[in-house]
C-alpha positions as CSV (number, residue, x, y, z in Angstrom):
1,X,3.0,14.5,29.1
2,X,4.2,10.9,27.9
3,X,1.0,10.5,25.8
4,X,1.2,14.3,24.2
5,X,5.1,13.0,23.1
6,X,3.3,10.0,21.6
7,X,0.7,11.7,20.0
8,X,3.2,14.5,18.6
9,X,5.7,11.6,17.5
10,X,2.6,9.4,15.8
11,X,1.1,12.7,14.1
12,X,4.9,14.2,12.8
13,X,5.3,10.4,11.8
14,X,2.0,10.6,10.1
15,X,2.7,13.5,8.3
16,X,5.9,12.3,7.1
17,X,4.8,9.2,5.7
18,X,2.1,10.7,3.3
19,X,4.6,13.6,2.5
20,X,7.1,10.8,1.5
21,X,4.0,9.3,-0.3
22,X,2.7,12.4,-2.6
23,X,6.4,13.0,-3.3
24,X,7.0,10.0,-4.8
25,X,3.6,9.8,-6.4
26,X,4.0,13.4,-8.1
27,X,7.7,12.3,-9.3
28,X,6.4,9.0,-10.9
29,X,3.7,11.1,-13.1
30,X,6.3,13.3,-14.1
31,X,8.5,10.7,-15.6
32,X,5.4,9.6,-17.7
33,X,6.1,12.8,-19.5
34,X,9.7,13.2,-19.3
35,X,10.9,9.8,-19.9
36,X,11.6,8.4,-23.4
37,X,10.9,5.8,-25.5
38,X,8.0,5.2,-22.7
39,X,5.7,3.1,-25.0
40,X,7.5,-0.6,-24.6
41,X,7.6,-0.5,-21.0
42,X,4.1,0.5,-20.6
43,X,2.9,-2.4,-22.8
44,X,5.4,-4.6,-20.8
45,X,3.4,-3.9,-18.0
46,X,0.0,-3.8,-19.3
47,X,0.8,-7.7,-20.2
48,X,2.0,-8.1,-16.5
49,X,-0.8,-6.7,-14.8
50,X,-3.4,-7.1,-17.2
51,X,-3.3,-10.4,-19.4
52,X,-1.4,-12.7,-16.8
53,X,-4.0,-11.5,-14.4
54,X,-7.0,-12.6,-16.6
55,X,-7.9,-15.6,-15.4
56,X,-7.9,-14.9,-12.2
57,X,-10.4,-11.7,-12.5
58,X,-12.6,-14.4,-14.7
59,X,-12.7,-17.1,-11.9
60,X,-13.7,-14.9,-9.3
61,X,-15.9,-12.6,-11.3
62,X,-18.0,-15.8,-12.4
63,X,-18.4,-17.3,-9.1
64,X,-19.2,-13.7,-7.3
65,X,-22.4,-13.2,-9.4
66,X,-23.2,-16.3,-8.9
67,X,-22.9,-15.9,-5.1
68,X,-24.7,-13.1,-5.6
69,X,-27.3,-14.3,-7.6
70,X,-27.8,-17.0,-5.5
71,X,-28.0,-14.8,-2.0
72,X,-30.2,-12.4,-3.8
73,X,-32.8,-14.9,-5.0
74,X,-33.3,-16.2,-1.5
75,X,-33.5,-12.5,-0.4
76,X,-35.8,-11.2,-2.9
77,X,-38.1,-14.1,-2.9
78,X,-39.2,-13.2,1.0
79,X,-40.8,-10.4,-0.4
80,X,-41.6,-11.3,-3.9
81,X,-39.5,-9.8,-5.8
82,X,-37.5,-12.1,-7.6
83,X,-37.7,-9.7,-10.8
84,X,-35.4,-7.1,-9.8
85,X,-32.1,-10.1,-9.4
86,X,-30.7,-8.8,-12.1
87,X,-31.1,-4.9,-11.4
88,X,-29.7,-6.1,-7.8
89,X,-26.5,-7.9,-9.2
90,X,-25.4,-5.4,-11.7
91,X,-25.8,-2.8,-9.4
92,X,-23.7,-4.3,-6.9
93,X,-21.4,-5.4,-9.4
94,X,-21.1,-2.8,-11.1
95,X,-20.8,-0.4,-8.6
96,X,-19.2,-1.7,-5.6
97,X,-17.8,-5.5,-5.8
98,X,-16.6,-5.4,-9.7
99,X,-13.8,-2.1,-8.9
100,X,-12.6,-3.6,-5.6
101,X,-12.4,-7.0,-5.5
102,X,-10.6,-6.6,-8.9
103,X,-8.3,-4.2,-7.1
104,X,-7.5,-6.5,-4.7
105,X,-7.0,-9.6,-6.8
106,X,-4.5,-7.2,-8.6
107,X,-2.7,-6.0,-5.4
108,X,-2.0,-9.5,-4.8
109,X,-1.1,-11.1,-7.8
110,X,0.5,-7.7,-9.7
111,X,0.9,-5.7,-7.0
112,X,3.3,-8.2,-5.0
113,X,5.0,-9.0,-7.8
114,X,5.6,-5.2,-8.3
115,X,7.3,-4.7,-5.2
116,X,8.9,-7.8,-5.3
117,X,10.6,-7.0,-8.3
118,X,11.5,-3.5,-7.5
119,X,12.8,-4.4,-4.0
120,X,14.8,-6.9,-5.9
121,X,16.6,-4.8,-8.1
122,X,17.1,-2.4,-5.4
123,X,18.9,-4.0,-2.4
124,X,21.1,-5.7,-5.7
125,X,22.5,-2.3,-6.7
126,X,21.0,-2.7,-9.9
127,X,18.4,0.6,-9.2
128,X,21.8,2.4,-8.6
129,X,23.3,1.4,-11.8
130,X,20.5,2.3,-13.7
131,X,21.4,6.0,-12.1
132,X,24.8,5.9,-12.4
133,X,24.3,5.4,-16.5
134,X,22.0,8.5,-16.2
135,X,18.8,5.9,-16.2
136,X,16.5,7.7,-13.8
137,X,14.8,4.7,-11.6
138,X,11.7,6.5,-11.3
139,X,11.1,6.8,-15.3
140,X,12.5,3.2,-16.0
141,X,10.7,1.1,-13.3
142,X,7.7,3.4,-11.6
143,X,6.1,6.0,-14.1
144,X,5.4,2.9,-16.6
145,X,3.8,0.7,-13.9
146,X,1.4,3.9,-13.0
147,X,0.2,4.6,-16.8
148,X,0.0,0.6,-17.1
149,X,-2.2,0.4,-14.4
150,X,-4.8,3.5,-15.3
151,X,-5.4,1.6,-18.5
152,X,-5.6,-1.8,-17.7
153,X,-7.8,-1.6,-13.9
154,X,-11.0,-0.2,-16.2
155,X,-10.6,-2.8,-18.7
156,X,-10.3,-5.6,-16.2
157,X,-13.0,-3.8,-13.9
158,X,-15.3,-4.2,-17.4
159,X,-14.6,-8.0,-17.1
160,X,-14.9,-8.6,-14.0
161,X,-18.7,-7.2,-14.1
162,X,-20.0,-8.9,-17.2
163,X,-18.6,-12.0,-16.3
164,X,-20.2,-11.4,-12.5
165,X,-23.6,-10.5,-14.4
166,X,-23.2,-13.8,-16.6
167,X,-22.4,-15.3,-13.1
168,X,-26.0,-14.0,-11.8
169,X,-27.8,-15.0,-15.2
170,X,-26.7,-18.8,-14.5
171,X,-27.7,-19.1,-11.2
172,X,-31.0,-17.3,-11.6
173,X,-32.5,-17.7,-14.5
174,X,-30.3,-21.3,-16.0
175,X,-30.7,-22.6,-11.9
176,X,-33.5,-21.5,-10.0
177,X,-36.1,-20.3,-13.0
178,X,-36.7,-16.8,-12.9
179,X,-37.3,-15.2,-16.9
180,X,-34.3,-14.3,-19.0
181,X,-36.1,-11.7,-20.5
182,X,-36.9,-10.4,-17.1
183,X,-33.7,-10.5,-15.6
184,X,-31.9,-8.8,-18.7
185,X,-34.7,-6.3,-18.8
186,X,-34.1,-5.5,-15.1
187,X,-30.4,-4.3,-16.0
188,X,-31.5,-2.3,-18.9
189,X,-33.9,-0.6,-16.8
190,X,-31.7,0.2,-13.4
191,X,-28.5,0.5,-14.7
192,X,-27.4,4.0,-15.9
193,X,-24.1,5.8,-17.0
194,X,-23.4,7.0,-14.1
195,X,-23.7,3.8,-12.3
196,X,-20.7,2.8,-14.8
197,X,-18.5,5.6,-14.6
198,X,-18.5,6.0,-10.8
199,X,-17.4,2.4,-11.1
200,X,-14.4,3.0,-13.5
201,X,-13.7,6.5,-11.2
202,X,-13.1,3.8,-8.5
203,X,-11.3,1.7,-10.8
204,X,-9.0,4.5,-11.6
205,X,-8.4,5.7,-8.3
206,X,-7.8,2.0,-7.2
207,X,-4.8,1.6,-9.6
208,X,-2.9,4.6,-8.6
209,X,-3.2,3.8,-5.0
210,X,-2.4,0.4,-5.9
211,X,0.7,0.8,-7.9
212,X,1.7,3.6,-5.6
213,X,2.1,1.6,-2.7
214,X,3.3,-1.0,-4.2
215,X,5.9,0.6,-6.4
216,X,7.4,2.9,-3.3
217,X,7.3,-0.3,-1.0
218,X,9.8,-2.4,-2.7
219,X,11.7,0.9,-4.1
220,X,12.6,2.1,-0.7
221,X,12.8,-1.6,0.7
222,X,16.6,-1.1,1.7
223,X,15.3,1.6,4.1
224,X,13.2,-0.9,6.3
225,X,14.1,-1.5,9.8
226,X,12.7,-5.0,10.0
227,X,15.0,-6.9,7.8
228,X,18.3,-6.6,5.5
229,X,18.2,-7.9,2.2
230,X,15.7,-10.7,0.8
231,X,14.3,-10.3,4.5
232,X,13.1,-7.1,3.4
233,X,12.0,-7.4,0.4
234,X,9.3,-10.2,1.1
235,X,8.7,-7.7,4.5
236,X,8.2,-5.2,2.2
237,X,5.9,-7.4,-0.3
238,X,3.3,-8.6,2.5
239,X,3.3,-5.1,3.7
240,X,2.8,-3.8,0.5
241,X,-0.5,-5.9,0.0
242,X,-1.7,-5.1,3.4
243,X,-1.5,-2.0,3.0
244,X,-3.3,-1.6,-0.6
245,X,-5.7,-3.9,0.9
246,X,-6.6,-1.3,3.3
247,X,-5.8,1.7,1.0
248,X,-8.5,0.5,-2.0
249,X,-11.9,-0.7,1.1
250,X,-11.1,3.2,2.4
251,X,-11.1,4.6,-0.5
252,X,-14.2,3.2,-1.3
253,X,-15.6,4.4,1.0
254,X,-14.5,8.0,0.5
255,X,-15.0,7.8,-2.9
256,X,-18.8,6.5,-3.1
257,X,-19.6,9.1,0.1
258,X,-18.7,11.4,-2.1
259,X,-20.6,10.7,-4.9
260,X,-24.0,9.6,-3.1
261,X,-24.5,13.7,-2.2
């Protein structure tokens, strides 16, 4: 009987949590609509997530293609065919690594900051002054970070492959030989539209899940039972990274299940 309890205290727990979740998410795309003068927040944030985040999406898109055009080379060359590298490391860019390793480089550099910030304000009363001047929280601090985010995570997702596929043209074709024409007539030839738009879908869906989590973790960070105060707000940060971590490789999976039937 003990483990039934568990089970019915883990599943009502469950259930609670992702009500808590859609409730919060529904309420923050509400504000987008409702809120005024919503335009100089959003580009607040699109500067926050997106331009301070450059470099980073940059460095790591570089030196993943050329990972990946190195690994694929050795790879290809067992069977002889060393032409299809570039059709191998756009694809894979393209499709897979480009949307979520730049959702994770965001979660931790934007999506920490996020929560941090939020959490901040909130255990410092300054979430409840902004509702005691008739300032909803939600519209001022959430439903800008959500529109920021669906606009920037395609744009950076963009980057992130073109520098990865610049990445793979160094390695192969400037480092171990194989044609340029060949390996830039490899990604005309494989790639299609729908490769690229299942790749901004998962973009898309990576930023609302993102900012989501985020967003909710440091606004309800005076609710946590692991800390009081700046305790819980860096509590509430590492768990918020975790946790979109986790949130944007299962997605993933769900997402490109989905779209492979």
């Amino acid at each position: 009987m003990k483990v039934l309890v568990w089970l019915g205290s883990w599943a009502l727990s469950l259930l609670n949590t992702l009500g808590s979740f859609f409730i919060f998410f529904v309420d923050g795309i509400r504000h987008i609509f409702t809120t005024p003068k919503m335009a100089p927040k959003v580009i607040r944030q699109m500067y926050a997530i997106g331009v301070q985040s450059l470099f980073v999406i940059v460095l790591i898109g570089l030196f993943t293609g050329m990972v990946l055009g190195l690994q694929g080379y050795y790879v290809l060359v067992k069977f002889g065919s060393t032409g299809f590298l570039g059709a191998a490391v756009s694809l894979t860019l393209v499709r897979e690594l480009g949307p979520v390793l730049t959702a994770i480089m965001l979660a931790g550099r934007a999506g920490s900051a996020m929560t941090a910030e939020i959490g901040v304000m909130r255990i410092t009363d300054q979430i409840d002054a902004l509702e005691v001047m008739d300032i909803p929280g939600m519209g001022y601090l959430v439903a800008p970070r959500f529109l920021a985010a669906v606009l920037v995570f395609p744009l950076l997702t963009s980057i992130f492959d073109v520098v990865g596929i610049f990445g793979g043209y160094l390695t192969g074709v400037q480092l171990l030989g194989i044609g340029e024409g060949i390996y830039f007539g490899r990604i005309a030839a494989s790639l299609t539209a729908t490769d690229i738009w299942e790749g901004f879908i998962k973009s898309l869906v990576f930023a609302l899940l993102m900012t989501l989590i985020c967003c909710r973790q440091g606004y309800f960070a005076h609710l946590r039972k692991d800390g009081r105060g700046p305790e819980a707000v860096a509590n509430a940060t590492t768990s918020a990274v975790v946790i979109s971590c986790v949130a944007v490789l299962v997605a993933d999976y769900v997402v490109t299940s989905s779209m492979l039937r």
